[in-house]
VODO-49338 format. One line per 10 residues: number of its first residue (from 1); for each residue x, y, z of C-alpha. Coordinates in pm, 1 decimal, m for minus. Layout:
# residues N
NUM) X,Y,Z | ...
This chain:
# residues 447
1) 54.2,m3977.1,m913.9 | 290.0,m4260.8,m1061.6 | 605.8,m4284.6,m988.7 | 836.4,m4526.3,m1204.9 | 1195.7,m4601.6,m1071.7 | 1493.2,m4518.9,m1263.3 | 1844.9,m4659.6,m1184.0 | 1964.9,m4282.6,m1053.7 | 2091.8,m4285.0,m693.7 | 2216.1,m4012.8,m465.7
11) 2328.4,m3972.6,m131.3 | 2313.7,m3801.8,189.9 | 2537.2,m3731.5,461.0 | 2491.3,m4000.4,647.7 | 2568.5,m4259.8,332.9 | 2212.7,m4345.4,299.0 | 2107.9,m4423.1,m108.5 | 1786.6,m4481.9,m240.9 | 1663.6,m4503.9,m638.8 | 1519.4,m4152.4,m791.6
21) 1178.6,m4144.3,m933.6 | 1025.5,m4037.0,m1248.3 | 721.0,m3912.8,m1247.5 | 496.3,m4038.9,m1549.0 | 314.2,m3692.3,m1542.9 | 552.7,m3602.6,m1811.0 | 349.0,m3808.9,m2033.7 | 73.6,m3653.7,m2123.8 | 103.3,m3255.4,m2124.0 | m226.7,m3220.1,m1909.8
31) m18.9,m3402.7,m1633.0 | m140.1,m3748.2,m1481.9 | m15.6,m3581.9,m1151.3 | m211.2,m3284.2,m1178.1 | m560.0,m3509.8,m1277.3 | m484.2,m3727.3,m985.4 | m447.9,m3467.3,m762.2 | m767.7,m3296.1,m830.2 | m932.9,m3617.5,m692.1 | m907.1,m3431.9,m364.5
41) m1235.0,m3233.8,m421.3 | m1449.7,m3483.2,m449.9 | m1304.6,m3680.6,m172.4 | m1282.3,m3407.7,68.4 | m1642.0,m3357.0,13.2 | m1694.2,m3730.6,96.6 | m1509.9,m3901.8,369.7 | m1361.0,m3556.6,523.0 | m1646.9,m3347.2,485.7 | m1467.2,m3051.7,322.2
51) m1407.4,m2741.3,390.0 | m1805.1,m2710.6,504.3 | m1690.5,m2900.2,812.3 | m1417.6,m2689.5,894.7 | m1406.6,m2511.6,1232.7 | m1364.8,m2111.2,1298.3 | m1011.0,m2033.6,1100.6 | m788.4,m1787.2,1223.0 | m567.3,m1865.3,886.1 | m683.5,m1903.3,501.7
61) m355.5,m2011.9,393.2 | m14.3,m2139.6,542.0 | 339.6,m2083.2,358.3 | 601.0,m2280.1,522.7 | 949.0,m2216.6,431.3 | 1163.1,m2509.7,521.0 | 1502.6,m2537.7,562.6 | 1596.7,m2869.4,493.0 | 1950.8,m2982.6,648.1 | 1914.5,m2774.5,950.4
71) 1982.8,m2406.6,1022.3 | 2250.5,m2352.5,1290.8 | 2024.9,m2168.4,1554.6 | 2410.2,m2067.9,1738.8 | 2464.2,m1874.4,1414.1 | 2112.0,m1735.2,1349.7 | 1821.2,m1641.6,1572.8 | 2005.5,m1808.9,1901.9 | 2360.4,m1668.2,1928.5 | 2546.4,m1711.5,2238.6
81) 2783.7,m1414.7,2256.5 | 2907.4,m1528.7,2588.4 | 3026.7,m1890.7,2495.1 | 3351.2,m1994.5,2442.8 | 3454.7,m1965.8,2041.7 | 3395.3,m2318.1,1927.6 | 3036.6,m2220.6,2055.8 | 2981.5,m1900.5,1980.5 | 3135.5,m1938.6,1626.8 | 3277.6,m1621.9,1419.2
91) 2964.0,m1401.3,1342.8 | 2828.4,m1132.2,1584.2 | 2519.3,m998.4,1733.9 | 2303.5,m677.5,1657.2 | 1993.2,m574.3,1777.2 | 1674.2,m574.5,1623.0 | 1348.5,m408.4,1619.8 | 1264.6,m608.0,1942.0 | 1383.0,m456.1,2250.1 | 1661.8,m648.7,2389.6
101) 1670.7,m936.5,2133.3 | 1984.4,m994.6,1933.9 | 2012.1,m1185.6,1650.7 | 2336.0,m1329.5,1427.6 | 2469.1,m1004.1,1222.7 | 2440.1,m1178.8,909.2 | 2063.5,m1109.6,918.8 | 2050.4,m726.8,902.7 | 1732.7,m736.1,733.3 | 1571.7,m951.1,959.3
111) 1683.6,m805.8,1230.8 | 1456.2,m503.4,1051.6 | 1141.7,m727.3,1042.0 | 1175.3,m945.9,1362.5 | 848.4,m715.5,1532.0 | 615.1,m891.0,1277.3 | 731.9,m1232.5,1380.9 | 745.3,m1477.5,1711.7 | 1081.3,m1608.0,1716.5 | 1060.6,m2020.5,1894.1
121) 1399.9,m2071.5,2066.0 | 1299.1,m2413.9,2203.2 | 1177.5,m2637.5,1897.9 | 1287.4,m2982.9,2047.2 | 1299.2,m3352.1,1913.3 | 1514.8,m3669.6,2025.3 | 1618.2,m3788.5,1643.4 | 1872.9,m3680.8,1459.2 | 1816.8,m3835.9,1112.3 | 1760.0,m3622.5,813.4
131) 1446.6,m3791.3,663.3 | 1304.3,m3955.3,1026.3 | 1299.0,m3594.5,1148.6 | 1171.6,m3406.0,903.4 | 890.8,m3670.9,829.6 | 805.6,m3639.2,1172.9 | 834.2,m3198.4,1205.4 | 619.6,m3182.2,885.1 | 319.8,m3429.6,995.1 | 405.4,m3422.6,1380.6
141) 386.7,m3797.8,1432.2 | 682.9,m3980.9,1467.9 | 719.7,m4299.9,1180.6 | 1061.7,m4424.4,1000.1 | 1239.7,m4284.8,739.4 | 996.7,m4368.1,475.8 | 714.6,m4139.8,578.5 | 420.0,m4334.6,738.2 | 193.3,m4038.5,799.9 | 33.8,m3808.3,591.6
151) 236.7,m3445.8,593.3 | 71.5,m3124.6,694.3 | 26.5,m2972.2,342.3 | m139.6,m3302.2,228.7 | m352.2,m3341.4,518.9 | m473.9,m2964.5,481.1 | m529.6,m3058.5,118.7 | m770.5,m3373.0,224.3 | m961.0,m3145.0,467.0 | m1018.7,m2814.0,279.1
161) m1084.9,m2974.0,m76.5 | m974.2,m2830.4,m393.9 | m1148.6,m2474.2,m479.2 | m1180.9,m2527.8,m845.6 | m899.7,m2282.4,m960.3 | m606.9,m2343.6,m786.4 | m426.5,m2684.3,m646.0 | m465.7,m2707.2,m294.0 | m53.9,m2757.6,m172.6 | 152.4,m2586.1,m374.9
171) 544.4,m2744.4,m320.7 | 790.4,m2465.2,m453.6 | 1039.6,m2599.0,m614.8 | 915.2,m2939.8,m509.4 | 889.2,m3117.9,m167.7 | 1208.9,m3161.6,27.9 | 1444.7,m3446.9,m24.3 | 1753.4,m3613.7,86.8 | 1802.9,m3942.9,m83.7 | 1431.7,m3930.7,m146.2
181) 1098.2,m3715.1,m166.5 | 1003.2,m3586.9,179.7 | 634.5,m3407.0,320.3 | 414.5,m3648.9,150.2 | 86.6,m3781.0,127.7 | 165.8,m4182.0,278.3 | m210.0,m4347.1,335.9 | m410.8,m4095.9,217.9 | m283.1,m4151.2,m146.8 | m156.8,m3977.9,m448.0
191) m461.7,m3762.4,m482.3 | m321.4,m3495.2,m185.2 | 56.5,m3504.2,m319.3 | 177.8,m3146.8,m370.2 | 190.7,m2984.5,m687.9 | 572.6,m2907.9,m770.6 | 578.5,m2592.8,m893.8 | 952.8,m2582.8,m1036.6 | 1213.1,m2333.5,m968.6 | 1092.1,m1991.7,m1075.4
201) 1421.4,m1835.7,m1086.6 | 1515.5,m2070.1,m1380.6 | 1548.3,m1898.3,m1705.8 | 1233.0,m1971.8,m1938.0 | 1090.4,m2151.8,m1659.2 | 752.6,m2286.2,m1657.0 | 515.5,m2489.3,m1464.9 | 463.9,m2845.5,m1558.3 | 127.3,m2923.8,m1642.1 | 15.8,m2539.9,m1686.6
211) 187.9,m2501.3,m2022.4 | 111.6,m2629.3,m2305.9 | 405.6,m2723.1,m2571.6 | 441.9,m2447.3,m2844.0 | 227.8,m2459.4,m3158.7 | m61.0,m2672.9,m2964.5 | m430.4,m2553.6,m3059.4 | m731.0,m2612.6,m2804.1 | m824.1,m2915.9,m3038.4 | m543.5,m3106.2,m2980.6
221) m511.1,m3036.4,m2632.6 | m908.3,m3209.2,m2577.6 | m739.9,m3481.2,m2838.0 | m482.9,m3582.3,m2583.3 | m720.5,m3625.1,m2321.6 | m803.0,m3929.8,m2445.6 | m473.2,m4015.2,m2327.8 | m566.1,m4005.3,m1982.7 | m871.5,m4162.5,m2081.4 | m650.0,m4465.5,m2125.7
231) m483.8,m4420.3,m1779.0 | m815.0,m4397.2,m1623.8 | m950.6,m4684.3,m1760.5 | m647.7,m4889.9,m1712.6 | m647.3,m4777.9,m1312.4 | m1053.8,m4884.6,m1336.7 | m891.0,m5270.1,m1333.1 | m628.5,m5217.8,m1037.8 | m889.0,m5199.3,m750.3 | m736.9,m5012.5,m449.0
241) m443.7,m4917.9,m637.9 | m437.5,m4519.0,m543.1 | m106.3,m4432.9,m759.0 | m263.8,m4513.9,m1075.2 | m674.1,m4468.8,m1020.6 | m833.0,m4163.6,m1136.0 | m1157.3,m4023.3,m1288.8 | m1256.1,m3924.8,m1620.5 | m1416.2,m3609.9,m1375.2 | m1064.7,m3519.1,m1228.2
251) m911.6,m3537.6,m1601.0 | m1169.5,m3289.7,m1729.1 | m1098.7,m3060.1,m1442.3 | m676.8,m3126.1,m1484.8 | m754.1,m2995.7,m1865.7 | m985.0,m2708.8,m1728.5 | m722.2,m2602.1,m1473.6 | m431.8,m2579.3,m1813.1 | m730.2,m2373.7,m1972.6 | m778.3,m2149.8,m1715.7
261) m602.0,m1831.3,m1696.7 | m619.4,m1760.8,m1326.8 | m410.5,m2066.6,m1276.6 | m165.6,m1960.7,m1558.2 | m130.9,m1641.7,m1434.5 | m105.1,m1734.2,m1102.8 | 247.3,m1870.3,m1149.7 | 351.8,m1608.1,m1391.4 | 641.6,m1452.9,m1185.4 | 736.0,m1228.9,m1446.9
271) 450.8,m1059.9,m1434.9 | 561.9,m881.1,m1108.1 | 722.4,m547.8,m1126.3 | 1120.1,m570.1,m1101.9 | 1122.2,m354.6,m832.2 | 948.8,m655.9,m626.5 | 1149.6,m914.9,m842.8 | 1434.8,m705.6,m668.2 | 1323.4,m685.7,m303.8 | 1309.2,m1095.4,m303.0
281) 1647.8,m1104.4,m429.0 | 1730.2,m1312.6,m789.4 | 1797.9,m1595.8,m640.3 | 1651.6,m1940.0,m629.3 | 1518.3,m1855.4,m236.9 | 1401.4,m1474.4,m315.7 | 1234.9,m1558.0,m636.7 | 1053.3,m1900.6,m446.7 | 941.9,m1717.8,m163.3 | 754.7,m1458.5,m453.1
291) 591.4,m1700.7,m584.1 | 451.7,m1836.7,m237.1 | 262.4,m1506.1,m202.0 | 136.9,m1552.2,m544.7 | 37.6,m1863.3,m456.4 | m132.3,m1701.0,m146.5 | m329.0,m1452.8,m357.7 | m425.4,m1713.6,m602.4 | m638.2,m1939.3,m325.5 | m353.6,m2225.3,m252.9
301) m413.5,m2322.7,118.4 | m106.5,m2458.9,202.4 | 247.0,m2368.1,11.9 | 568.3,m2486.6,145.6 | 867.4,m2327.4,26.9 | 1153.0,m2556.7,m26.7 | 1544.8,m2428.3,105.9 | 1772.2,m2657.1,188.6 | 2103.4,m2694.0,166.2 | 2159.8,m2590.9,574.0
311) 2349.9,m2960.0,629.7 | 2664.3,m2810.4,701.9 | 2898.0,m3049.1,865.8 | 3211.2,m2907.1,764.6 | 3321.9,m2550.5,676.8 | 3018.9,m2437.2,801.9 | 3111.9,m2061.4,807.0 | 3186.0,m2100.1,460.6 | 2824.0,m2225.3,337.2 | 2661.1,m1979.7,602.6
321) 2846.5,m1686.4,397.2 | 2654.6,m1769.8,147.7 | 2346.5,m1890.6,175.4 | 2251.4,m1665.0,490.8 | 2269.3,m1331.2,270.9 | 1989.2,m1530.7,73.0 | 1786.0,m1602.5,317.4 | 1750.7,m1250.3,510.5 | 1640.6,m1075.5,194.3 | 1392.6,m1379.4,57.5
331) 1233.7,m1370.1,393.8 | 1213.1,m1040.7,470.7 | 1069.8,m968.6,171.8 | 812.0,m1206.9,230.6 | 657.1,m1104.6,505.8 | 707.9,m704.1,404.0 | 533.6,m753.9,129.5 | 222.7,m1008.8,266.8 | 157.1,m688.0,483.0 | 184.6,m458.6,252.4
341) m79.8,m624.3,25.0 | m290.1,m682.5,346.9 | m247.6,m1054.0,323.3 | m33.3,m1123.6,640.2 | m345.2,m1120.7,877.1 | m495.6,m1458.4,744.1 | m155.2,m1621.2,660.1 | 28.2,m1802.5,854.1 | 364.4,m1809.4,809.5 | 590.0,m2059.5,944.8
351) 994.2,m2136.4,904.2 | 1164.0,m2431.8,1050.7 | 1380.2,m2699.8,995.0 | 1384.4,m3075.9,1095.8 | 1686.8,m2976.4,1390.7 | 1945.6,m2776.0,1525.4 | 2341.4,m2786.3,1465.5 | 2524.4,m2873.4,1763.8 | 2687.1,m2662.9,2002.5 | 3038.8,m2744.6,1970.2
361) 3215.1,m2698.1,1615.8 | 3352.8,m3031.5,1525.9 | 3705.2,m3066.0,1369.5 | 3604.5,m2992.3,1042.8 | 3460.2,m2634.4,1131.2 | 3158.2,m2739.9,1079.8 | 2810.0,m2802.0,1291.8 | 2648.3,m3160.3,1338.5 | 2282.9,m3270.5,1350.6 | 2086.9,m3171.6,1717.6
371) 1724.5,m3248.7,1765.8 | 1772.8,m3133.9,2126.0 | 1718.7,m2758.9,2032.5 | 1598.9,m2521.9,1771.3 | 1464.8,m2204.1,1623.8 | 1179.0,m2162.1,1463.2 | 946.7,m1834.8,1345.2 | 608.9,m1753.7,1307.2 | 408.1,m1471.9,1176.1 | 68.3,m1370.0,1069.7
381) m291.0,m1486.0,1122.2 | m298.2,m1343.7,1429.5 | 54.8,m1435.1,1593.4 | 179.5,m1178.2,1835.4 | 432.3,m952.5,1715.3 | 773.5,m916.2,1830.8 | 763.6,m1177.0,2095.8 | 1031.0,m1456.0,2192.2 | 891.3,m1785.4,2334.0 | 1136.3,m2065.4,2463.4
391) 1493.4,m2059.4,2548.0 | 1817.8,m2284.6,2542.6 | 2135.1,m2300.0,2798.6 | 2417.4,m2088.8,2764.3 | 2557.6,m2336.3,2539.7 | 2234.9,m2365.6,2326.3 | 2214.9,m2716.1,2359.8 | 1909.2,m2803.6,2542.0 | 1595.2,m2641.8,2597.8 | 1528.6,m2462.9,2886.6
401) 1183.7,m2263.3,2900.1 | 843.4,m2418.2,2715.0 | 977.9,m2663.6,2476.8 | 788.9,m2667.1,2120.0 | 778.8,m3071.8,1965.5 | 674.0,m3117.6,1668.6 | 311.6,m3226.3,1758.2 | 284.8,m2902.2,1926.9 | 424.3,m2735.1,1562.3 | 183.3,m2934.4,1365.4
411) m152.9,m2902.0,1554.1 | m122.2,m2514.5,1579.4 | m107.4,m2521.7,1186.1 | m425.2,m2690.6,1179.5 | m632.9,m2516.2,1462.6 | m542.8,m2220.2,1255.5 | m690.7,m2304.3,956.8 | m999.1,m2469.5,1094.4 | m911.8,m2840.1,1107.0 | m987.6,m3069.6,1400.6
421) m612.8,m3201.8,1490.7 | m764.8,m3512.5,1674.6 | m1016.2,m3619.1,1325.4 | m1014.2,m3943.2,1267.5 | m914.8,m4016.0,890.6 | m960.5,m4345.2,743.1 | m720.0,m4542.2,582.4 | m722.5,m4736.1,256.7 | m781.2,m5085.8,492.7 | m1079.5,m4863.7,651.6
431) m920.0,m4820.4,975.3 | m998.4,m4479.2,1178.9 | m653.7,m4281.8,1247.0 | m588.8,m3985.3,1436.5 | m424.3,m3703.9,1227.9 | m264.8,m3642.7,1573.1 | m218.0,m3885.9,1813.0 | m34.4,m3577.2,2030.5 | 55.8,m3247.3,2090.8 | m119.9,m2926.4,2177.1
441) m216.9,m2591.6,2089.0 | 95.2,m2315.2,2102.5 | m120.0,m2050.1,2280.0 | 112.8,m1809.4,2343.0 | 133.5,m1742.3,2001.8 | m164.6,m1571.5,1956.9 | m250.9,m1246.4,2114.3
């Protein structure tokens, strides 16, 4: 993938700027990003071994909603009822499906669904900076700001190879960001970047790469690969350059993957009934979560759904009104329908944020960052059902029964799927790194 800076700039809470990107996979309608990414087969049949290496899987795929900002786990899956009200906040409690667990009361439907799932009350870090913490819950090693390890979807990518029909990490609507792209590939190189699949609840959306412009015939589309030729030839001369190598091999299979209509197809939302349209919900969250399980059924290994927007530090109340109505139907729908179409028992499902919100509600009604404490779900692949692992204080501020780090998050996603979490990958400089250098299996997980 290349990336060429423009002179946009954005900010996040905490002031922090940095300059957008533009990808240069706009150039060519077979996608440079797409070609480069479809280097992954061939080198996870190399230096990884592939997915002929991998151990006994308990999971085929992963989806991993994230919600990026950081869900208030007082006002969602942790509520203290008991606290004082600039702890408890203004929502209340109802019970679910689970004997004798409660839940916020702006999450009927969950509270419907919460037997399928293991809800984590004890997800704990000590950092509580937006892009430092979420680079270190989505590869489970701890690095700066700037992402020095490889995330899960793009290590999953290295180690299970690229099936032929499908990208292997599927980012829907594209990988998290603050100030600037989160959940990437670091050392192991533009080849195992996700595949942004665009919001699906756009009108006339389509996927980048998988659609051709209007009017063009088979002809020209093998025309413009010569293109890429052009790119590939040019990254020939820029030895260890990973952003702008790539094969003439991986641009015949980037023009065989536009060709192909299982991949088309495969994204092709409005090909679902509207009745399921209408479970999900029509909004940006319901219609990305639909296209997850699509994903799912189409072969992607590891899909991370992208929700943020959870940063509230003021008029918190206000932002949950909204955004939690979203999120109970998208979700619920989710994993209704994975069972229902008898994929829930090799998916894993997984929803978390980088942190908490603290306990106290600041003077601007709203929550602050908290690594200190919490929730998280899981479900599928095995998972027990309707269990609650973990717990906070009465004030939900720190963690007081089997705390969950992100190591701990991170190597259950790969024993699930087969993958070694202590494998030593090799960097470009041909040095031998851990894709874990800690953490442990979350056994109680699993029946």
């Amino acid at each position: 993938m290349i990336d060429i800076q423009t002179g946009g700039r954005w900010r996040s809470c905490d002031g922090v700027s940095r300059r957008d990107f533009l990808r240069v996979g706009a150039l060519a309608p077979l996608g440079l990003s797409l070609s480069g990414m479809l280097a992954a087969e061939a080198a996870s049949r190399g230096a990884s071994g592939g997915g002929a290496a991998l151990k006994s899987a308990r999971a085929r795929s992963v989806i991993l909603v994230f919600l990026g900002g950081g869900l208030s786990h007082h006002d969602s899956f942790d509520p203290k009822p008991e606290a004082v009200e600039e702890i408890r906040g203004k929502y209340g409690t109802i019970p679910t499906r689970v004997s004798g667990l409660h839940i916020s009361d702006k999450l009927p439907r969950m509270a419907q669904v919460m037997d399928r799932f293991t809800l984590v009350r004890s997800g704990t870090h000590e950092n509580d900076h937006h892009e430092t913490a979420s680079n270190w819950v989505l590869s489970g090693r701890f690095g700066s700001p700037f992402g020095d390890h490889p995330s899960m979807g793009s290590v999953v990518a290295h180690e299970t190879g690229f099936g032929g029909r499908m990208p292997p990490y599927v980012a829907v609507p594209k990988n998290p960001s603050f100030t600037w792209e989160l959940g990437k590939a670091a050392w192991l190189g533009g080849r195992f970047e996700s595949f942004s699949a665009g919001n699906p609840n756009e009108k006339e959306w389509k996927v980048r790469d998988l659609s051709r412009a209007a009017g063009v015939s088979d002809e020209a589309l093998a025309r413009r690969k010569t293109l890429l030729g052009a790119v590939d030839r040019l990254g020939d001369r820029i030895r260890g350059n990973d952003q702008i190598q790539t094969h003439d091999q991986f641009a015949q299979k980037a023009s065989e993957l536009v060709l192909s209509s299982h991949a088309r197809e495969a994204f092709l939302v409005d090909n679902e009934e509207a009745r399921v349209r209408d479970e999900y919900g029509r909004t940006d969250f319901g219609q990305a979560c639909l296209l997850a399980r699509r994903m799912v059924e189409a072969g992607v290994r590891f899909t991370t759904v992208n929700y943020g927007g959870w940063d509230h530090h003021g008029k918190i109340f206000e932002g949950l009104d909204k955004k939690l109505p979203e999120f109970d139907q998208g979700l619920s729908a989710l994993v209704v329908d994975l069972e229902r179409r008898g994929l829930l028992s090799d998916t894993l499902l997984l929803v978390m944020g980088e942190f908490g919100r603290t306990p106290r509600i600041n003077k601007d009604a709203g929550r602050d960052h908290w690594g200190r404490a919490g929730s998280m779900l899981f479900a599928g692949a095995g998972v027990q059902r309707g269990q609650v692992l973990g717990a906070t204080d009465k004030e939900g501020a720190y963690v007081t029964e089997r705390p969950v780090r992100p190591a701990d998050v991170c190597w259950t996603v790969y024993e699930a799927l087969g993958i070694d979490p202590r494998k030593h990958l090799v960097t470009p400089e041909g040095r031998p790194v851990e894709i874990l250098d800690q953490g442990g299996f979350i056994g109680e997980l699993f029946a």
